[in-house]
Short mmCIF file of the C-alpha atoms (twelve columns), coordinates in Angstrom:
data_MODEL
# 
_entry.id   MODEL 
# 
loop_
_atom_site.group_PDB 
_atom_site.id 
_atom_site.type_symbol 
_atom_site.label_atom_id 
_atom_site.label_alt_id 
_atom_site.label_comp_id 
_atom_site.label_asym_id 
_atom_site.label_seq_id 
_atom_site.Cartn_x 
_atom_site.Cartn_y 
_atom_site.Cartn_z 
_atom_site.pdbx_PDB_model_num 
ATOM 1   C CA . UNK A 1   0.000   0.000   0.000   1 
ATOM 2   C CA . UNK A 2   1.355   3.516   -0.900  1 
ATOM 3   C CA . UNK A 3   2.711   5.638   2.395   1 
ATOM 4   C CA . UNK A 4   -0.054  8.399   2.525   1 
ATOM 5   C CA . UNK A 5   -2.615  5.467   3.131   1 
ATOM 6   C CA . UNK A 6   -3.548  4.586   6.046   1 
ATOM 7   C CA . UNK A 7   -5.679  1.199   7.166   1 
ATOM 8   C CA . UNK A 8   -7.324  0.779   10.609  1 
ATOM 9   C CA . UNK A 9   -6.479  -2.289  12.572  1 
ATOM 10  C CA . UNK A 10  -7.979  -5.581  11.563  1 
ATOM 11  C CA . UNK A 11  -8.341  -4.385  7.307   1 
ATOM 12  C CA . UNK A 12  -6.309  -5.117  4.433   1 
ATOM 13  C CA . UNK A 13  -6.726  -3.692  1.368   1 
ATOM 14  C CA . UNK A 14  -5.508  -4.634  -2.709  1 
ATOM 15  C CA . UNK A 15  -4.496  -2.087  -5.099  1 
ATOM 16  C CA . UNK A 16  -6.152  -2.073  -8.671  1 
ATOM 17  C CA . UNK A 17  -3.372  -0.858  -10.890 1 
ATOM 18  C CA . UNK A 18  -4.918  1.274   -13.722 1 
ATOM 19  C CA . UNK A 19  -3.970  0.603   -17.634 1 
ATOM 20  C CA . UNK A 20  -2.597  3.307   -19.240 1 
ATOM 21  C CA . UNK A 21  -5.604  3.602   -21.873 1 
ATOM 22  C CA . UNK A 22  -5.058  5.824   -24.848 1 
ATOM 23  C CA . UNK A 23  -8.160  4.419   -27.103 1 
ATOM 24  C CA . UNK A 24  -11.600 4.725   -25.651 1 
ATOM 25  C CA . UNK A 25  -14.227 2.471   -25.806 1 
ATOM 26  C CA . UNK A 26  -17.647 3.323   -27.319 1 
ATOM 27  C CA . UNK A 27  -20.790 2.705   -25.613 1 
ATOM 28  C CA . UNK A 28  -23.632 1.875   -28.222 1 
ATOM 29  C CA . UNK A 29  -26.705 2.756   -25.998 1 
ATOM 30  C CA . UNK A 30  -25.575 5.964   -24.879 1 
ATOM 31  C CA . UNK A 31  -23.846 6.463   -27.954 1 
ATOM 32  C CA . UNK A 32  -20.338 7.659   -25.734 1 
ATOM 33  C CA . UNK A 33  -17.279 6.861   -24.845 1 
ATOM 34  C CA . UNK A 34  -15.086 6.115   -21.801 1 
ATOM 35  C CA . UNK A 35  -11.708 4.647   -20.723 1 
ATOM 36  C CA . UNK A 36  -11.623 1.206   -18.975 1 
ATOM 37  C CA . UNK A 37  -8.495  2.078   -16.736 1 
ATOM 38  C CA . UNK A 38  -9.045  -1.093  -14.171 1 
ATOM 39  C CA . UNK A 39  -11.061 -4.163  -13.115 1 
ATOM 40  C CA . UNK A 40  -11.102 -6.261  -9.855  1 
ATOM 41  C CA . UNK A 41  -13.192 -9.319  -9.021  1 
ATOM 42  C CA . UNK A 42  -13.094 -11.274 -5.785  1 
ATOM 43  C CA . UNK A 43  -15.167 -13.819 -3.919  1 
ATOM 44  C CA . UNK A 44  -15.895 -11.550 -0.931  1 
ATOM 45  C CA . UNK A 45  -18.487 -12.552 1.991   1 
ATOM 46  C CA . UNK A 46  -21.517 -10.674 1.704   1 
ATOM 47  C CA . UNK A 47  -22.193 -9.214  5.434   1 
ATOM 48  C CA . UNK A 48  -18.722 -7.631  4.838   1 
ATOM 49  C CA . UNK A 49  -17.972 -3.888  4.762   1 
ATOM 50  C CA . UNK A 50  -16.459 -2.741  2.210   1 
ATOM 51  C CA . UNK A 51  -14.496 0.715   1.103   1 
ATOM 52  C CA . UNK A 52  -13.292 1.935   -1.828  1 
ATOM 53  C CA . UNK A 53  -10.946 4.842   -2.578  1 
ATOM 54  C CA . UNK A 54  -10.317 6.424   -6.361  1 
ATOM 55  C CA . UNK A 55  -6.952  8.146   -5.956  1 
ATOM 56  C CA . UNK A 56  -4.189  9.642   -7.639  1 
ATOM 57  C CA . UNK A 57  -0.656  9.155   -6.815  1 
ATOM 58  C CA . UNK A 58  0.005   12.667  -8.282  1 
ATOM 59  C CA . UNK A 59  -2.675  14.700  -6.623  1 
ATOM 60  C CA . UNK A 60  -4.229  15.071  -10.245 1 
ATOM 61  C CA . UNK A 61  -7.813  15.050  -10.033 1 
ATOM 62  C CA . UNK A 62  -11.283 14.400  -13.071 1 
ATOM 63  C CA . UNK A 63  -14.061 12.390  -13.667 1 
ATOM 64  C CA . UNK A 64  -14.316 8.734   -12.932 1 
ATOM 65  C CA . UNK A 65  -17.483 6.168   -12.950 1 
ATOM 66  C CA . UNK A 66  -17.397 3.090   -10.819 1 
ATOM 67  C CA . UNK A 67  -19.721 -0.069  -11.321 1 
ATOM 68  C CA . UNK A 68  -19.834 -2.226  -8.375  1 
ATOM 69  C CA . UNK A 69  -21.285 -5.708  -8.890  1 
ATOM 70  C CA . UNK A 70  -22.586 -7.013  -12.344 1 
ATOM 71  C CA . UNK A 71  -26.513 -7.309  -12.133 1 
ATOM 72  C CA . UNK A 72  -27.639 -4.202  -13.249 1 
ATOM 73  C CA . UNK A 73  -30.926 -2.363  -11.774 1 
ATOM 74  C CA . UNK A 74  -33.218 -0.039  -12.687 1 
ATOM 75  C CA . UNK A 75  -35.752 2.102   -10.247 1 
ATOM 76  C CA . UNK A 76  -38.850 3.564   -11.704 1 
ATOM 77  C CA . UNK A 77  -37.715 6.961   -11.106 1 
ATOM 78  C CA . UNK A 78  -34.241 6.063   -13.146 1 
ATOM 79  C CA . UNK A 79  -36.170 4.629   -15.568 1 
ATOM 80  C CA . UNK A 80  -38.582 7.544   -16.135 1 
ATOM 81  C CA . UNK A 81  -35.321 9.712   -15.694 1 
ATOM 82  C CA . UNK A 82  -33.186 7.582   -18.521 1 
ATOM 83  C CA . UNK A 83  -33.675 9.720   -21.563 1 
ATOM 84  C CA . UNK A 84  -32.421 12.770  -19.889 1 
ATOM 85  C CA . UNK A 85  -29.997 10.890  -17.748 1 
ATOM 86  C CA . UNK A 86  -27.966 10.094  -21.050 1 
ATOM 87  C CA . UNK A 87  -27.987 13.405  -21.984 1 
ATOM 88  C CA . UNK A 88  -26.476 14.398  -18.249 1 
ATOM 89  C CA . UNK A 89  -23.682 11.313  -18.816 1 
ATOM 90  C CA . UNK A 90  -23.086 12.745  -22.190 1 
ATOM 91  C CA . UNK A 91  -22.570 16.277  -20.597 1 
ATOM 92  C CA . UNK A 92  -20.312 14.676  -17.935 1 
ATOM 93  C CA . UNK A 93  -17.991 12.903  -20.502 1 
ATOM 94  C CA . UNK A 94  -16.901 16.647  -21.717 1 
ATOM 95  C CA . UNK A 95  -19.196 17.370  -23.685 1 
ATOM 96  C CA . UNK A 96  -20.222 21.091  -23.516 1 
ATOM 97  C CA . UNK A 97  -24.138 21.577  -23.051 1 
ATOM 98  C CA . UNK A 98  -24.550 22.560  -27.043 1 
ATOM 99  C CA . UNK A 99  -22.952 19.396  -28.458 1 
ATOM 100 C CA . UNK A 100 -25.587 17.288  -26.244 1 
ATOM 101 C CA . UNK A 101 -28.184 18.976  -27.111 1 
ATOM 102 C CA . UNK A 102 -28.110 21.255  -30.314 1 
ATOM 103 C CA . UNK A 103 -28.941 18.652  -32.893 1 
ATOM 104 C CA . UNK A 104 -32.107 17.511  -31.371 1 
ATOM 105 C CA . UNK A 105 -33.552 20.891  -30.516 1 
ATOM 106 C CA . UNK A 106 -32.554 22.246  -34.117 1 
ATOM 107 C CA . UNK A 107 -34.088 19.593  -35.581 1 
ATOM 108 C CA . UNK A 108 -36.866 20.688  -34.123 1 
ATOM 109 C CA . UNK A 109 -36.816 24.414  -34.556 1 
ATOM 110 C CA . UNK A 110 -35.487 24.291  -38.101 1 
ATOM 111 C CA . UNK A 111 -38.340 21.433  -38.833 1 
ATOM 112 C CA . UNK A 112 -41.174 24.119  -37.070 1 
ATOM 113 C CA . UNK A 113 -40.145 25.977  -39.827 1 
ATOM 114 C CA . UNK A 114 -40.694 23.685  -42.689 1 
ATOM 115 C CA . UNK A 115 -43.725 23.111  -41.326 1 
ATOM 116 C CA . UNK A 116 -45.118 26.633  -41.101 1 
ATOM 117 C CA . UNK A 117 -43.963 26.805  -44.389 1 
ATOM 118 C CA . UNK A 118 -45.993 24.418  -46.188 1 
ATOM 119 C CA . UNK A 119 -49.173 25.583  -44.177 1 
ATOM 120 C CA . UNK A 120 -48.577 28.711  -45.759 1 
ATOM 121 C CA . UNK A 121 -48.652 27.146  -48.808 1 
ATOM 122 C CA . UNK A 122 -51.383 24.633  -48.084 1 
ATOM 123 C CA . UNK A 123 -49.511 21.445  -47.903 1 
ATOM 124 C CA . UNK A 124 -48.669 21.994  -44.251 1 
ATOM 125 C CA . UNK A 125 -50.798 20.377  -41.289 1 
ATOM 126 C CA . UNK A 126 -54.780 21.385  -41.674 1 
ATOM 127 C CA . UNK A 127 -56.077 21.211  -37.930 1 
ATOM 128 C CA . UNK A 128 -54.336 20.922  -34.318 1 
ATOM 129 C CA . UNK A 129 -54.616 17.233  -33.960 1 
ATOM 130 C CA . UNK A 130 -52.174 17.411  -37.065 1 
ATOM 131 C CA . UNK A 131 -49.664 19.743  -36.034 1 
ATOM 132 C CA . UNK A 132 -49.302 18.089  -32.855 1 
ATOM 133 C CA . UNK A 133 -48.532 14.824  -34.775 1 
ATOM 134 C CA . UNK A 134 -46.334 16.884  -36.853 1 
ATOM 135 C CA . UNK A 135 -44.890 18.044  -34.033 1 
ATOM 136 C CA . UNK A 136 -44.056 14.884  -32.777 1 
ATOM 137 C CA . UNK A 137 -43.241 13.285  -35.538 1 
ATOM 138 C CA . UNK A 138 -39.761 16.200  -35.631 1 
ATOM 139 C CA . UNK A 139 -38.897 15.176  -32.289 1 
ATOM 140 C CA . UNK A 140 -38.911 11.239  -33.017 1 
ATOM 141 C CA . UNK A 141 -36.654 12.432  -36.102 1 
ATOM 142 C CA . UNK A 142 -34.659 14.518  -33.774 1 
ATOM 143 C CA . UNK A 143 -34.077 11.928  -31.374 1 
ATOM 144 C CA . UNK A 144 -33.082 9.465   -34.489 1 
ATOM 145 C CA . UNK A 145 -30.361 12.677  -35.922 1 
ATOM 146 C CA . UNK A 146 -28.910 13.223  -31.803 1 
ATOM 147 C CA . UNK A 147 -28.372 9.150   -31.889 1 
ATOM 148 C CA . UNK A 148 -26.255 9.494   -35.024 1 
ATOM 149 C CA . UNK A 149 -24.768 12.845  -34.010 1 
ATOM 150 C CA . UNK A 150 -23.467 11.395  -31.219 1 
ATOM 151 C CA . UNK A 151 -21.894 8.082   -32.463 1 
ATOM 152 C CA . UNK A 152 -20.275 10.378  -34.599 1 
ATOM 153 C CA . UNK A 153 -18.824 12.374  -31.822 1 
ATOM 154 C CA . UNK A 154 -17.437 9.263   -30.465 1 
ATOM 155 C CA . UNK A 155 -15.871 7.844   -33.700 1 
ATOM 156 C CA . UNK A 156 -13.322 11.060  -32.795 1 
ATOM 157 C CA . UNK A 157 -11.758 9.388   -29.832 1 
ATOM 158 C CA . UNK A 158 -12.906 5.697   -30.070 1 
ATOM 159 C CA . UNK A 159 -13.041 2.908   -32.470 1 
ATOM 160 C CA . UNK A 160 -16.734 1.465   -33.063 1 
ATOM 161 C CA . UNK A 161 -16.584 -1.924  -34.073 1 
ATOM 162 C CA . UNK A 162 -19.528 -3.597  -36.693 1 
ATOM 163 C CA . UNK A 163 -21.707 -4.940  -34.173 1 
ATOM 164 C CA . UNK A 164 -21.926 -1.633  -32.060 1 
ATOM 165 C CA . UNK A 165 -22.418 0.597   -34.877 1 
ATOM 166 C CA . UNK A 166 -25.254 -1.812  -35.855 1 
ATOM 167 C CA . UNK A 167 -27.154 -1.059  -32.519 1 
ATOM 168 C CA . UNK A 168 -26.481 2.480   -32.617 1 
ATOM 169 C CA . UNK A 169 -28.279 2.169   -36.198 1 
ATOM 170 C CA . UNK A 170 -30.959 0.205   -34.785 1 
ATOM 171 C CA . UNK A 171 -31.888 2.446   -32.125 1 
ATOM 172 C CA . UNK A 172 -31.403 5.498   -34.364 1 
ATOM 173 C CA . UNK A 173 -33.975 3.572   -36.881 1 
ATOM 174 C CA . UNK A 174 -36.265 2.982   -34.762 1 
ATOM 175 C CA . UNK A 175 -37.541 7.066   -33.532 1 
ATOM 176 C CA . UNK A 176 -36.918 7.458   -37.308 1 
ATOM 177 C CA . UNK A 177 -39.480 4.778   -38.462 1 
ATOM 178 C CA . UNK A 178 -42.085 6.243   -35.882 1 
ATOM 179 C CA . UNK A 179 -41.232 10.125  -37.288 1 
ATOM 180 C CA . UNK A 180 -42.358 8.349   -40.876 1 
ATOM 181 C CA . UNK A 181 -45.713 7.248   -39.616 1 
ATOM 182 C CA . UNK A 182 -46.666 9.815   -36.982 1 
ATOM 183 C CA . UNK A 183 -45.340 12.736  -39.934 1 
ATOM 184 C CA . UNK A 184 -47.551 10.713  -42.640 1 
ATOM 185 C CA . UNK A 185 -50.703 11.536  -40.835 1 
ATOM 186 C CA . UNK A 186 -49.966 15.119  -39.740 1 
ATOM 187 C CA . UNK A 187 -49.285 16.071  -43.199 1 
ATOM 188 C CA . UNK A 188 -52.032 13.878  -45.183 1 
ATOM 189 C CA . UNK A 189 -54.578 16.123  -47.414 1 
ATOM 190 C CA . UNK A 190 -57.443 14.215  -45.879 1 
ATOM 191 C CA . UNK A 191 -60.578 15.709  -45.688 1 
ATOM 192 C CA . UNK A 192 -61.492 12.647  -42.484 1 
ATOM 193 C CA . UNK A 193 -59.421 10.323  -40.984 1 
ATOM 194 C CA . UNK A 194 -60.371 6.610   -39.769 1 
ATOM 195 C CA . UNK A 195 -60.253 5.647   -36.002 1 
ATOM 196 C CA . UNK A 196 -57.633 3.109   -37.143 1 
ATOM 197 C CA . UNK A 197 -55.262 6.208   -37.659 1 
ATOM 198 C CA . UNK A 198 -56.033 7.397   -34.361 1 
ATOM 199 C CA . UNK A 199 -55.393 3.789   -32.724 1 
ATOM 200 C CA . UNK A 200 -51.966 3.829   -34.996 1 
ATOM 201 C CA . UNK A 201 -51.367 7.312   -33.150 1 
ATOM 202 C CA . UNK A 202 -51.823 5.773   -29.943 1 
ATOM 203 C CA . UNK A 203 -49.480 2.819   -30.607 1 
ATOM 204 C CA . UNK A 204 -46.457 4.910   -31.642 1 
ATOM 205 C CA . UNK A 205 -46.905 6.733   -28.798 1 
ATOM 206 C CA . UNK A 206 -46.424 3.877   -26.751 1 
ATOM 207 C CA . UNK A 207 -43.704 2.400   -28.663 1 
ATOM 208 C CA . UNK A 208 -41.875 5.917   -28.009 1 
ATOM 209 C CA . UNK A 209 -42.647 5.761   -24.230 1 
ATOM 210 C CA . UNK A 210 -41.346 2.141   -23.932 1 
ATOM 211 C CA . UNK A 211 -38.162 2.901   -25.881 1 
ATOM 212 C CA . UNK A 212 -37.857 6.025   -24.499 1 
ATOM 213 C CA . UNK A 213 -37.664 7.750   -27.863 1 
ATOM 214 C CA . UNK A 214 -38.388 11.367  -28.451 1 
ATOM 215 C CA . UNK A 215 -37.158 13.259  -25.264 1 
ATOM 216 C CA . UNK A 216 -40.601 12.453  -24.223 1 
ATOM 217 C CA . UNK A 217 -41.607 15.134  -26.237 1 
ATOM 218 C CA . UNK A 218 -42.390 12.916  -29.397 1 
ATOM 219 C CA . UNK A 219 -44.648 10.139  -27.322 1 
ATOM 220 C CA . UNK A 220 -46.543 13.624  -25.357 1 
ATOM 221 C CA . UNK A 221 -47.468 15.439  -28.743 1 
ATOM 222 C CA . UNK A 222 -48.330 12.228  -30.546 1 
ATOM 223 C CA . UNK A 223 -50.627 10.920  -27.354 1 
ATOM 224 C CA . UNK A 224 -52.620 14.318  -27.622 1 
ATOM 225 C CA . UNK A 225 -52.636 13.768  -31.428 1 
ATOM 226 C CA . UNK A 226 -54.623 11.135  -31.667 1 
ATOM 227 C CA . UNK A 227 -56.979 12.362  -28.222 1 
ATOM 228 C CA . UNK A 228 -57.718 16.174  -29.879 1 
ATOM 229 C CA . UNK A 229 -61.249 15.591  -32.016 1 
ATOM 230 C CA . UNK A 230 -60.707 15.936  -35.743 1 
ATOM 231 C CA . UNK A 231 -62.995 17.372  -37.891 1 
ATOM 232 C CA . UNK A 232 -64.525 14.055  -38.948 1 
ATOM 233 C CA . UNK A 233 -63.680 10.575  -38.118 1 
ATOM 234 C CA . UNK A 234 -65.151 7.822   -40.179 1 
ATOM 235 C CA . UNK A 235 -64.361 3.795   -39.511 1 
# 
C-alpha cells in the first residue's frame, strides 16, 4: 500500500493498478465513450464492509465512474429519468451543453419551420390534432439525428466496431421509423381520418414511451394527437 494510506487495525486492502488507456471504448446505448483504466473481481463474503478509494498518486484530479457488482438495476424513477440521464452522462464525458443537445432541438426548430412553411402554402398540417402529430413526428426524427450525431462524436476518440455501430443504427432507426408514420398523418390532405389512424397514433406513442424515444416530447405530442377531435372521423 502507498505511504499516505492509512488502514485501521484488523483491514487489508488490494491495489487495482490502472492501464494506461489511450483508445476509448464506445458505448452503443448511450452512444459515448469512456476509458476502462481497471477491473477487480473477488469472492468476498456478503455481510462484509467494504471501502473503496479512487486516488491519484500525483494529486491530479477528473471524472471517474465506478460499477460495483454485475446485475444491473433499474428504479422507476431512473427509468422515467433515462432519456435525460444520457444526456447528463453525455454532458459529464466533456461534452459542452450545445454538443448534447443542439442537434435535437434544431431539428426541431429548423423542422417548425418547414412546417409553417408548407401551411402557408397549403400542404402543411390542416387542424391541431395534425400539427401536434407533426410536431411529434420532428422530435422522433430529432431523437433518431442526436443518436447518429453522437456516435459520430465518439468515432473522434474511439473505435466502433460492426456490431456496435449496428445497434447504434438500430436504435437510431427505430424514432426514425415512428417520425415516418406519426409525420404521414400530420401532413395527409385528408378531408377525415379513420379511427384506425387514431389507434396507430396511440401505438407509436407507446412504442416511443417504452423505448424512451423522443425526449418524451415525441410520445406527449403524438398521445394528444390522436386524443384532440378531428374534424370528422369515419371507420
Amino acid at each position: 500500500m502507498p505511504s499516505f494510506i492509512n488502514l485501521p487495525p484488523g483491514y487489508g486492502g488490494t491495489i487495482v493498478e490502472p492501464a494506461n488507456r489511450r483508445t476509448a471504448t464506445y458505448e452503443p446505448f448511450a452512444q459515448g465513450w469512456f476509458y476502462d483504466i481497471g477491473s477487480f473481481a473477488a469472492i468476498a463474503p456478503s455481510d462484509g464492509a467494504y471501502y473503496l478509494a479512487v486516488f491519484d498518486p500525483r494529486s491530479a484530479t477528473g471524472s471517474y465512474a465506478v460499477t460495483v457488482g454485475y446485475l444491473e438495476k433499474w428504479t422507476l424513477p431512473e427509468l422515467i429519468a433515462l432519456p435525460w440521464n444520457i444526456k447528463r452522462i453525455q454532458i459529464w464525458e466533456g461534452q459542452n451543453v450545445l454538443a448534447a443537445l443542439s442537434p435535437f432541438f434544431a431539428i426541431l426548430v429548423l423542422g417548425s419551420l418547414w412546417l409553417f412553411v408548407r401551411h402557408k402554402k397549403g400542404k402543411g398540417p390542416g387542424s391541431l390534432s395534425q400539427w401536434f402529430a407533426s410536431l411529434g413526428g420532428l422530435a422522433y426524427a430529432a431523437s433518431a439525428v442526436a443518436s447518429l450525431h453522437q456516435m459520430l462524436l465518439a468515432a473522434r476518440f474511439a473505435p466502433i466496431p460492426a456490431r456496435d455501430f449496428t445497434i447504434t443504427l438500430t436504435i437510431a432507426s427505430i424514432p426514425a421509423i415512428l417520425a415516418v408514420i406519426v409525420l404521414n398523418y400530420g401532413l395527409q390532405k385528408a378531408k377525415s381520418f379513420k379511427i384506425t389512424q387514431r389507434i396507430g397514433l396511440v401505438a407509436t406513442s407507446v412504442v416511443g414511451l417504452i423505448l424512451f424515444t423522443g425526449l418524451y416530447l415525441g410520445p406527449t405530442l403524438t398521445l394528444l394527437a390522436a386524443i384532440v377531435k378531428p374534424a370528422n372521423i369515419h371507420k
